[in-house]
MARMIVEX-878170 format. One line per 4 residues: number of its first residue (from 1); their letters; for each residue x, y, z of C-alpha. Coordinates in pm, 1 decimal. Example, Ala and Ser with C-alpha at 12.3 -4.5 7.8 and 13.67 -1.06 7.14 Angstrom:
<atoms>
1 = AS = 1230.0 -450.0 780.0 | 1367.0 -106.0 714.0
</atoms>
This chain:
<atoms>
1 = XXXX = 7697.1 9742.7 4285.8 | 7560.7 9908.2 4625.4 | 7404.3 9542.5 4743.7 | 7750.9 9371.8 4649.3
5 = XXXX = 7958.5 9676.0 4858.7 | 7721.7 9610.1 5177.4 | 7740.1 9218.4 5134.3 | 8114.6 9227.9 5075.0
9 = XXXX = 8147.9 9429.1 5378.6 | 7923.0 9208.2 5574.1 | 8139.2 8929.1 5514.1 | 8441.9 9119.3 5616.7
13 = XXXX = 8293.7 9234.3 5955.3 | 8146.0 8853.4 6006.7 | 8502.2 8709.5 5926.5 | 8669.8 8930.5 6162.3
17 = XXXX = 8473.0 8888.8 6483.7 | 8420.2 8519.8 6475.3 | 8714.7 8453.0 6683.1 | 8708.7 8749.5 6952.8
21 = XXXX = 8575.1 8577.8 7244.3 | 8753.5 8683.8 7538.7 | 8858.4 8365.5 7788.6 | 8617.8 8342.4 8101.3
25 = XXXX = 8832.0 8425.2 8421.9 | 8758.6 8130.2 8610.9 | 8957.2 8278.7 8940.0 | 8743.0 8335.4 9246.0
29 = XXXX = 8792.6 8703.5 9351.9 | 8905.7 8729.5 9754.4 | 8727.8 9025.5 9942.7 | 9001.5 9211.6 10172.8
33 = XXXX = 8846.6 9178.0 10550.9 | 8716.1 9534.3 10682.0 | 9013.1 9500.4 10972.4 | 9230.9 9336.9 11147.1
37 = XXXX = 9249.2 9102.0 11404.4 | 9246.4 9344.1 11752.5 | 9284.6 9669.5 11489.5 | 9217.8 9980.9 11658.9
41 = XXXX = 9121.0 10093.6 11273.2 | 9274.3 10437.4 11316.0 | 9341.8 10573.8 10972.9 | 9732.7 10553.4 10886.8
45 = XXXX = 9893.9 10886.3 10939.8 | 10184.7 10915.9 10671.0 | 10465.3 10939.9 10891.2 | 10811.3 11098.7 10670.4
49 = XXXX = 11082.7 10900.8 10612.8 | 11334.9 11138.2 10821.4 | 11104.1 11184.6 11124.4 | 11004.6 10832.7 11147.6
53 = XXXX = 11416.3 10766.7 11134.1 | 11517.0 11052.1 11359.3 | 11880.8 10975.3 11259.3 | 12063.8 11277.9 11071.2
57 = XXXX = 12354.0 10954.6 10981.6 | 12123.1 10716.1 10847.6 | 11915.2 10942.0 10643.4 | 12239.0 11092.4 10520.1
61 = XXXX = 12322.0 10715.2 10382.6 | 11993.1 10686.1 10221.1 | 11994.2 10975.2 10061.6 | 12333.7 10860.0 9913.6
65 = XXXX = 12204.7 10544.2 9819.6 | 11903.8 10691.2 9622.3 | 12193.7 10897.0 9406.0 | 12440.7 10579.2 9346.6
69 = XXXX = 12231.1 10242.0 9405.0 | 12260.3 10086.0 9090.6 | 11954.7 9893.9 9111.3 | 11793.6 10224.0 9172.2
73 = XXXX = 11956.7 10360.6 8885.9 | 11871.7 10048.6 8710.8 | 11500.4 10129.0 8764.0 | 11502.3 10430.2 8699.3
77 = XXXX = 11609.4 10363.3 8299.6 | 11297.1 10130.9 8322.3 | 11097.2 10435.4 8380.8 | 11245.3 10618.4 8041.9
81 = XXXX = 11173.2 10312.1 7874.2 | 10840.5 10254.1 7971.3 | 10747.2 10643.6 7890.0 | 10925.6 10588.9 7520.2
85 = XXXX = 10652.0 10321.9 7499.9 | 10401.6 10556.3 7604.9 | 10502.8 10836.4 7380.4 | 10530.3 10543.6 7078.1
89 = XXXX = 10159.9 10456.9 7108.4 | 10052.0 10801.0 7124.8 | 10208.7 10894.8 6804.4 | 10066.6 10604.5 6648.1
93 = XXXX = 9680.0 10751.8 6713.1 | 9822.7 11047.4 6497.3 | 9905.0 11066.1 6128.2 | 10251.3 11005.1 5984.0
97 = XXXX = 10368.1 11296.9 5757.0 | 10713.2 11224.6 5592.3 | 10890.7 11487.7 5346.7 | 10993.4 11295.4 5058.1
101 = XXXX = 11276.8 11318.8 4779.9 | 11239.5 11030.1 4526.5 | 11397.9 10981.3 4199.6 | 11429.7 10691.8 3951.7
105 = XXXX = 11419.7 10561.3 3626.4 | 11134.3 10297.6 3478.2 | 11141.0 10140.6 3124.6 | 10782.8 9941.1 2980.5
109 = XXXX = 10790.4 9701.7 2761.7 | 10691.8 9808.4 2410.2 | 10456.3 9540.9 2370.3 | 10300.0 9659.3 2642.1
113 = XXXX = 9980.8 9921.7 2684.0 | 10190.4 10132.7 2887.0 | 10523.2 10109.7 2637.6 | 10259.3 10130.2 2292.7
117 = XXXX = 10103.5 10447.0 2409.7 | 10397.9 10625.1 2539.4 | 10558.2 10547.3 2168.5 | 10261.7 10739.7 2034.7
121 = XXXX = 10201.2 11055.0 2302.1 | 10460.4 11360.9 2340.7 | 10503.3 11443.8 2695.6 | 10649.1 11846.5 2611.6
125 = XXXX = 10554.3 11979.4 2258.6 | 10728.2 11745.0 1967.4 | 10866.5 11527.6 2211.0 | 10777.7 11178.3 2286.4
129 = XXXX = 10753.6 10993.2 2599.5 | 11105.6 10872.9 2639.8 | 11178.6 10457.9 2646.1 | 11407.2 10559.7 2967.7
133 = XXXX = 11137.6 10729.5 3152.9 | 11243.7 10930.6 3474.2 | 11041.4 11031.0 3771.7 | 11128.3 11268.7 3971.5
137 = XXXX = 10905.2 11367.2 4334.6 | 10958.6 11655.3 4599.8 | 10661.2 11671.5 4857.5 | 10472.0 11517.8 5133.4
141 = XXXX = 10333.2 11159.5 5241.8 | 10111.6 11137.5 5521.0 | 9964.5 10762.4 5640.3 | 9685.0 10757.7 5893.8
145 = XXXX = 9531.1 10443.1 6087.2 | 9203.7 10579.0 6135.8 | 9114.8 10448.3 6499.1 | 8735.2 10355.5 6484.5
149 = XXXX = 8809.1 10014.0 6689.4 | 8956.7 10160.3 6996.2 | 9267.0 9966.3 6895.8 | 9532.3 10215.0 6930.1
153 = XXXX = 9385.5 10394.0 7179.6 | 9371.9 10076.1 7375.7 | 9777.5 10043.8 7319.0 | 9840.5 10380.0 7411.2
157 = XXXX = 9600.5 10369.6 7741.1 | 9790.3 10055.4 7874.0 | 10130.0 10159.9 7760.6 | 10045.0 10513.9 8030.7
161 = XXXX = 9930.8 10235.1 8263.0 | 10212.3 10008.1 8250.6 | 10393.4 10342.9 8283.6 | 10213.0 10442.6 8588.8
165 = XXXX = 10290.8 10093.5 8690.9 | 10694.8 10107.6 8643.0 | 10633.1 10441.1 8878.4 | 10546.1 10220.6 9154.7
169 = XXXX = 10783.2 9957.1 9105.2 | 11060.6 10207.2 9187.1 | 10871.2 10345.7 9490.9 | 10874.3 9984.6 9636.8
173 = XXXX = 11264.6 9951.2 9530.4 | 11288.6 10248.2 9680.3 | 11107.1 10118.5 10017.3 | 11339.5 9776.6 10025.5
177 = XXXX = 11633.6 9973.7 9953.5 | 11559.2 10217.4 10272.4 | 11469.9 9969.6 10447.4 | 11757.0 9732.2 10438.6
181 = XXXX = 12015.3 10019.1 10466.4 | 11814.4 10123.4 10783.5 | 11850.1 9706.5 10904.2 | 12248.0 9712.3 10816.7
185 = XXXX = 12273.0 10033.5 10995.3 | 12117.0 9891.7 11292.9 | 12325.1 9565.9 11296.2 | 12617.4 9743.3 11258.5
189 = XXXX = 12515.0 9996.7 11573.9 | 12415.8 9681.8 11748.2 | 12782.4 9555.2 11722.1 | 12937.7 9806.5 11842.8
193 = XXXX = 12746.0 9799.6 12163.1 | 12875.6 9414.9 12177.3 | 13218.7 9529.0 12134.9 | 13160.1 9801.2 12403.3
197 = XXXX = 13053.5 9555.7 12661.4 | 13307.4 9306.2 12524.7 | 13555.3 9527.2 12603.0 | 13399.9 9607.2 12919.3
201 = XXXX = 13359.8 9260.0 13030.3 | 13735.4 9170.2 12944.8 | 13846.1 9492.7 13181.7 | 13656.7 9306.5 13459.6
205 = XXXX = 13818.1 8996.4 13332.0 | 14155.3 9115.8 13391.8 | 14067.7 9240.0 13724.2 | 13951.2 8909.0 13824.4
209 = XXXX = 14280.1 8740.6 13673.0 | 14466.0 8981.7 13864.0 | 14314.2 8909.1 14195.0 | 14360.2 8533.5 14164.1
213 = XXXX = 14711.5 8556.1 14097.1 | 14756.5 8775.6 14389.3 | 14506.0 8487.5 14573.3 | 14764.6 8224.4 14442.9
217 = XXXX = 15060.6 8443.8 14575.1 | 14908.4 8451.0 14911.5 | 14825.6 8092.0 14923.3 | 14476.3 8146.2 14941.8
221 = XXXX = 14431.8 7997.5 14585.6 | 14554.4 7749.5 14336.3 | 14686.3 7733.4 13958.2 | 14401.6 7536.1 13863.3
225 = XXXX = 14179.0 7902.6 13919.8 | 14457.7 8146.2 13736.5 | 14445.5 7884.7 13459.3 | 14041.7 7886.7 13442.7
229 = XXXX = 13996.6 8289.8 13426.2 | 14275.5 8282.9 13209.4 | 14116.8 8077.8 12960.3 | 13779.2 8250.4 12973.3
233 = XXXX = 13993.6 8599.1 12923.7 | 14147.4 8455.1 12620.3 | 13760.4 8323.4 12469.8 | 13681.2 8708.0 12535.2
237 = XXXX = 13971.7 8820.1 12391.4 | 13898.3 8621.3 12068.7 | 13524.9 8748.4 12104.2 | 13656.0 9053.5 12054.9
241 = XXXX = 13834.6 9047.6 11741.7 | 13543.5 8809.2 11581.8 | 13308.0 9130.7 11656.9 | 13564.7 9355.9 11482.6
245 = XXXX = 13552.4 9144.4 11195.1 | 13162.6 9135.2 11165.3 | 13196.4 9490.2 11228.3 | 13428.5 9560.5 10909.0
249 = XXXX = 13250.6 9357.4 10669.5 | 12865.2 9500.7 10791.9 | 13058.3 9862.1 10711.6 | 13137.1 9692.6 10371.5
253 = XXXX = 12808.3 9540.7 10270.5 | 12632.1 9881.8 10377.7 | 12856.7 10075.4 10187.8 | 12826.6 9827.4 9848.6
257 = XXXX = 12432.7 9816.2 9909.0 | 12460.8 10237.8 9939.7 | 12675.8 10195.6 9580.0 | 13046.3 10305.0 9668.5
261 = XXXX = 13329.5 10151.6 9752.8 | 13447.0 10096.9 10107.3 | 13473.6 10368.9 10378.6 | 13391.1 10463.2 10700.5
265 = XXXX = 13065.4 10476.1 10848.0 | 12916.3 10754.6 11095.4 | 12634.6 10595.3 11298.4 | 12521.5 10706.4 11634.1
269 = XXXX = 12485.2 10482.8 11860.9 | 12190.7 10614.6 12103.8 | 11949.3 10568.5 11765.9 | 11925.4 10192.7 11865.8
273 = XXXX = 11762.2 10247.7 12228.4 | 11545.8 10558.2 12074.5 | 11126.9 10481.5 12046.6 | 10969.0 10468.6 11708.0
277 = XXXX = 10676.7 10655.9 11626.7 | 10351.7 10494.4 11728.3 | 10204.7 10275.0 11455.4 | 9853.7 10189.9 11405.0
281 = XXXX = 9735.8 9899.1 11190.3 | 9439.5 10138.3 11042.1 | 9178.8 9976.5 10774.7 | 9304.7 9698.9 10538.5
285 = XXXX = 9180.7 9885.1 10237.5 | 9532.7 10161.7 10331.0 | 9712.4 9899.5 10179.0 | 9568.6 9971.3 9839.7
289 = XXXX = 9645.8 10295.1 9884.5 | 9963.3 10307.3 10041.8 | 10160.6 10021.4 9920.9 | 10326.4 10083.6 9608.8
293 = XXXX = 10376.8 9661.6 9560.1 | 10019.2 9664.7 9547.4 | 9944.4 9979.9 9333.7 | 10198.9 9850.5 9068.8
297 = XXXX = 10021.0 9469.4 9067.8 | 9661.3 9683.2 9018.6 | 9788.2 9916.0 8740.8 | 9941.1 9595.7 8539.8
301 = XXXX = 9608.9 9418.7 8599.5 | 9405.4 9717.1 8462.1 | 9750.2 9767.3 8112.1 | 9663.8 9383.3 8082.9
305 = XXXX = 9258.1 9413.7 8086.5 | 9352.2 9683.3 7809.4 | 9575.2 9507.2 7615.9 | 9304.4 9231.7 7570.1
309 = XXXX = 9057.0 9509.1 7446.6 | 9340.9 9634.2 7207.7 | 9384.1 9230.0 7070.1 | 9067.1 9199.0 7047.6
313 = XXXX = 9018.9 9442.3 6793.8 | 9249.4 9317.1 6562.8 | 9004.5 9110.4 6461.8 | 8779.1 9379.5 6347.2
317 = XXXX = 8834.0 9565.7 5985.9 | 9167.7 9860.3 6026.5 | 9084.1 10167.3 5791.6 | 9380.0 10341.7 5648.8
321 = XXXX = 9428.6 10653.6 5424.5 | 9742.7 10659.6 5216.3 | 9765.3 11062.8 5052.4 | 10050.9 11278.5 4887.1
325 = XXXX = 10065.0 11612.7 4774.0 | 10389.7 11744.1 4585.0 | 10615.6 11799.1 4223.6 | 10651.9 11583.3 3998.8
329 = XXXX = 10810.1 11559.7 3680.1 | 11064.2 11363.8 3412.5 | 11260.2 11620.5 3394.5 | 11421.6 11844.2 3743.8
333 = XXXX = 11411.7 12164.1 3453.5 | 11014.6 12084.2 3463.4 | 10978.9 12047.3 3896.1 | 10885.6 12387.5 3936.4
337 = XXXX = 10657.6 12448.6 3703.8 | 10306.1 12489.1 3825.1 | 10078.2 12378.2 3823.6 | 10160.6 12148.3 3561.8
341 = XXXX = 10397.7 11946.5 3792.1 | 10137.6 11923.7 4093.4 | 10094.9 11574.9 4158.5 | 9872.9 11454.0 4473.6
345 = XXXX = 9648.5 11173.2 4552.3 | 9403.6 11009.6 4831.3 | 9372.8 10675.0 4961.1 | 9164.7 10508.2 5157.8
349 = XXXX = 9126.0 10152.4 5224.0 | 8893.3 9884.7 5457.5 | 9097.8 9562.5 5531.1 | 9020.0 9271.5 5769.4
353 = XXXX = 9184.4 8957.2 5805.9 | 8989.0 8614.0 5686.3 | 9261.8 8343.9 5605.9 | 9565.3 8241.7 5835.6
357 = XXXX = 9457.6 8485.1 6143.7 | 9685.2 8268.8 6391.9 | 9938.2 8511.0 6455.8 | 9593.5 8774.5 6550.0
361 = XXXX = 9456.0 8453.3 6729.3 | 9753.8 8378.5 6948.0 | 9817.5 8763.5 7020.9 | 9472.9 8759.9 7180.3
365 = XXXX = 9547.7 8384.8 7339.2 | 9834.7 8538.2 7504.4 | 9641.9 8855.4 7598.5 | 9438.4 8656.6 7793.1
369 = XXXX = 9635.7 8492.4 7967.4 | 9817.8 8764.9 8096.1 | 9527.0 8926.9 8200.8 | 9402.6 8596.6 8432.9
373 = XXXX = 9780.2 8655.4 8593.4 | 9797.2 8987.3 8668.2 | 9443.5 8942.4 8831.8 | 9603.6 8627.7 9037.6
377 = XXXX = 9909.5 8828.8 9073.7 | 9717.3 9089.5 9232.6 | 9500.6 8922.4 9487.6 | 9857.7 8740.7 9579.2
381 = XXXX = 9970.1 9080.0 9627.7 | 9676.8 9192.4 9894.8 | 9683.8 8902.3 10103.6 | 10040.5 8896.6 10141.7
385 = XXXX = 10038.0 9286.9 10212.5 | 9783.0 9167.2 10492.7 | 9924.8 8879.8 10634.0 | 10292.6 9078.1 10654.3
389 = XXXX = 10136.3 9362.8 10873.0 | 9917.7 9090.1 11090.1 | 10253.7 8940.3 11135.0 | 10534.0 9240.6 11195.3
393 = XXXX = 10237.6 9367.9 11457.9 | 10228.8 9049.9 11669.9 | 10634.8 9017.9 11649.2 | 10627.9 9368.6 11813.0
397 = XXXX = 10371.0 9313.1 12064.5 | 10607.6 8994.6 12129.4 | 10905.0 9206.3 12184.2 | 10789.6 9437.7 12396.9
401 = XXXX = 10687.2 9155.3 12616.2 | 11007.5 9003.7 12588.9 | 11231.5 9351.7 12643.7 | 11050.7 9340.1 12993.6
405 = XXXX = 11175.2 8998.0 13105.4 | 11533.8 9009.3 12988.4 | 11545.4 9327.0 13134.4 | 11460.3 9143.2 13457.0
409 = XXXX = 11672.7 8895.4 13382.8 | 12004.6 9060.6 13305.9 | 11971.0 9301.3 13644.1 | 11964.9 8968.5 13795.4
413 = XXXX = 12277.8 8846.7 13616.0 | 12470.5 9152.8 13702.4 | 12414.9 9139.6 14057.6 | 12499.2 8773.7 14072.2
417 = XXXX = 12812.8 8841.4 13911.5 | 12883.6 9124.2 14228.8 | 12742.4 8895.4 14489.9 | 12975.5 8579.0 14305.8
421 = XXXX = 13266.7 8805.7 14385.1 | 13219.0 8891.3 14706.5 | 13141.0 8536.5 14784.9 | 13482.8 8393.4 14620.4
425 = XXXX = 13663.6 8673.0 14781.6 | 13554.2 8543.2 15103.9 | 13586.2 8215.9 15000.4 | 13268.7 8147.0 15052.9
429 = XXXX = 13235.3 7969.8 14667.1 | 13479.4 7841.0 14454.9 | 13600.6 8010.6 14147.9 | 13364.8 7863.0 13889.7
433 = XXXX = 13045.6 8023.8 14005.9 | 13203.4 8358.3 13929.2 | 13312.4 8251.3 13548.8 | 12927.6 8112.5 13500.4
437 = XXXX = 12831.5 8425.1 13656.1 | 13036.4 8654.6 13422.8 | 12913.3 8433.6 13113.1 | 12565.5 8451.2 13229.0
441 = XXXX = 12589.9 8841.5 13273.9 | 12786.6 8921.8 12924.2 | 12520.0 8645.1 12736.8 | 12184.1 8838.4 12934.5
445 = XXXX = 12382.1 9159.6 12782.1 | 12435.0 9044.5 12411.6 | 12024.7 8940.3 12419.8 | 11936.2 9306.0 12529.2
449 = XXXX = 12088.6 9420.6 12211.1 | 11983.0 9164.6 12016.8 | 11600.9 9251.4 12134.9 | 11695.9 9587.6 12076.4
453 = XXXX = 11789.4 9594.3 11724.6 | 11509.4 9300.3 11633.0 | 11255.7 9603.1 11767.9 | 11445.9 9839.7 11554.7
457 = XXXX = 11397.3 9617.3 11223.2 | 11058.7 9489.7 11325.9 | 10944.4 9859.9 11332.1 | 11103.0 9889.7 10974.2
461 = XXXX = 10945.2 9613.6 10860.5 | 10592.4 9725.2 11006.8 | 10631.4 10065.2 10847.3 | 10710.6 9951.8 10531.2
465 = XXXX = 10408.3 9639.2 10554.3 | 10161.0 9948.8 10605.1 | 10278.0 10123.0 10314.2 | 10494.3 10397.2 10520.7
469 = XXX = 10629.3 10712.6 10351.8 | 10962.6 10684.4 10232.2 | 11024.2 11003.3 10027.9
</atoms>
């Protein structure tokens, strides 16, 4: 009997494992370069959200935003549901007790070895076994998985992972959603500069207009010039209210991404012109420390390498024990009587699957498979975190280059619009060079803010490529 136990169970375990092997990753694993191109490789100082902002208005919207987003909010349910995973997997590792009430009614067949020999026993003194038999049962069940394959604790490891994981995802939501308030806030500050020097420009406009008229008055002019400042007043005028419209609906989409409904927005203006905090590139390897896009992609690589561990033993024999411990009787007058009534037993069990494993098989397939793309899914995620912070860097670099010349180049357009003037007030040049002077000056104006507020987001975008704090 022993020899046919250990060959039986030889079989079992032989049966089980013969179709475990794990799928060879056949992806070639990138090594992140030890620094950047022209990287001073100071280490990354984590720089808070509210002092690398400096703007008591916009961090007042994002800390709205992080209360009614709904995306947010949205992600946050994600966490709850990915820690009800967790918490499923780690009751599994522990036995089930249940409290248990049953009651029923069975009936052999008299022709039966069970129905024969209950016609012929008495189950109280005098009394036989009734054909109507009841069974009553008031106690305990308890199942247990015994864990001796690392299955379960396998689940329950990746489920905390994946958990982890879900963690980071809302720390990069978080990130994007800070960021593109802080890029909405900007455009809209950025428009009402225009509009300032819109307004600014038409004031000049209508000075001009004025003085032609009075030219035309005096002789000294024709219609043909009232008629030309005329019409570019009325393209500024028209500029104006196009601004005011951009203006409105920028106020709208920041207030829809912040999650209410449509209302005025405090900004200061200065915040636009202010200097960001110095940022250094530091060591690539910050990324994988800093970025939660990257964090996530390595947790879910490291759930999936554990979910394959937790398929692959399937394969292997589960062990079980089934026990219960209570009263039991025919009769509810008989329950309580101990310890005649007390009624227990003990269970356990070795079972492996042989025949039909395809559902184990394709578990395990599938297991795989997810573990080769979260591995591609995170080298994707390091090279893009690299090539985003090679690229916001030289963008900046670029700007600050190209703040210098249009600086330049609009103090030249202003004073060519004072010396056109003077000149067509002394008839020196006709009325046109003033107009192209004018549109040169307000155009030289409108790419100063434009530079300005691409400097702005470019910073945003190099803080949150390196990983920034957003808290």
């Amino acid at each position: 009997m022993k020899q046919l136990i250990f060959l039986f169970t030889l079989t079992i375990l032989l049966a089980a494992c013969s179709n475990s092997k794990q799928v060879q990753n056949t992806i070639a694993y990138k090594e992140l370069p030890s620094s950047y191109a022209n990287s001073s490789n100071d280490s990354i100082i984590q720089i808070k959200r509210k002092e690398f902002l400096n703007d008591p208005f916009l961090t007042a919207l994002i800390d709205t935003a992080f209360v009614y987003n709904n995306d947010l909010q949205i992600a946050y349910q994600k966490i709850e549901s990915a820690k009800s995973n967790f918490q499923f997997y780690k009751g599994k590792l522990n036995p089930e007790l249940n409290a248990n009430l049953n009651g029923g009614v069975r009936k052999f067949g008299l022709y039966t070895m069970d129905g024969a020999g209950n016609s012929t026993t008495d189950i109280t003194p005098n009394n036989r076994v009734p054909v109507n038999l009841p069974d009553i049962f008031a106690g305990f069940q308890a199942n247990w998985e015994v864990d001796f394959r690392g299955k379960l604790s396998n689940q329950k490891k990746a489920a905390y992972t994946k958990l982890l994981s879900t963690e980071e995802g809302v720390k990069y939501i978080k990130i994007n959603l800070v960021t593109e308030i802080a890029k909405w806030y900007y455009e809209l500050i950025a428009l009402d500069i225009e509009l300032d020097i819109v307004k600014e420009t038409i004031n000049k406009e209508k000075e001009a207009l004025e003085y032609v008229k009075a030219q035309k008055e005096a002789g000294k002019s024709n219609e043909l010039a009232v008629l030309q400042f005329s019409g570019q007043l009325q393209t500024l005028l028209m500029l104006e209210l196009e601004i005011q419209q951009q203006i409105n609906k920028t106020e709208n989409s920041l207030n829809y991404l912040i999650g209410r409904f449509p209302q005025k927005i405090l900004r200061n203006k200065e915040s636009l012109y202010q200097a960001n905090v110095t940022l250094n590139k530091g060591f690539p390897s910050d990324l994988l420390r800093n970025r939660p896009d990257i964090k996530a992609a390595e947790l879910n690589l490291k759930a999936a390498n554990l979910d394959v561990k937790a398929a692959k033993a399937a394969f292997l024999p589960s062990f079980n024990i089934v026990s219960s411990i209570g009263l039991q009787a025919f009769n509810s007058a008989y329950l309580l009587r101990t310890p005649e009534s007390m009624a227990y037993n003990f269970l356990g069990g070795l079972a492996a699957p042989l025949i039909n494993k395809s559902a184990i098989k394709a578990n395990f397939s599938q297991a795989n498979a997810n573990e080769i793309e979260a591995l591609s899914n995170y080298q994707q995620k390091i090279i893009n975190g690299y090539v985003e912070v090679v690229n916001e860097f030289g963008e900046l670099n670029n700007l600050s280059a190209i703040t210098t010349i249009a600086k330049n180049k609009n103090e030249k357009n202003s004073l060519a619009v004072v010396n056109a003037l003077d000149l067509y007030k002394s008839a020196r040049v006709p009325y046109l060079d003033v107009i192209i002077a004018q549109q040169n000056a307000l155009q030289s104006n409108l790419e100063l803010i434009n530079i300005a507020k691409r400097k702005k987001i470019t910073a945003l975008n190099v803080y949150k490529s390196l990983g920034g704090g957003w808290e």
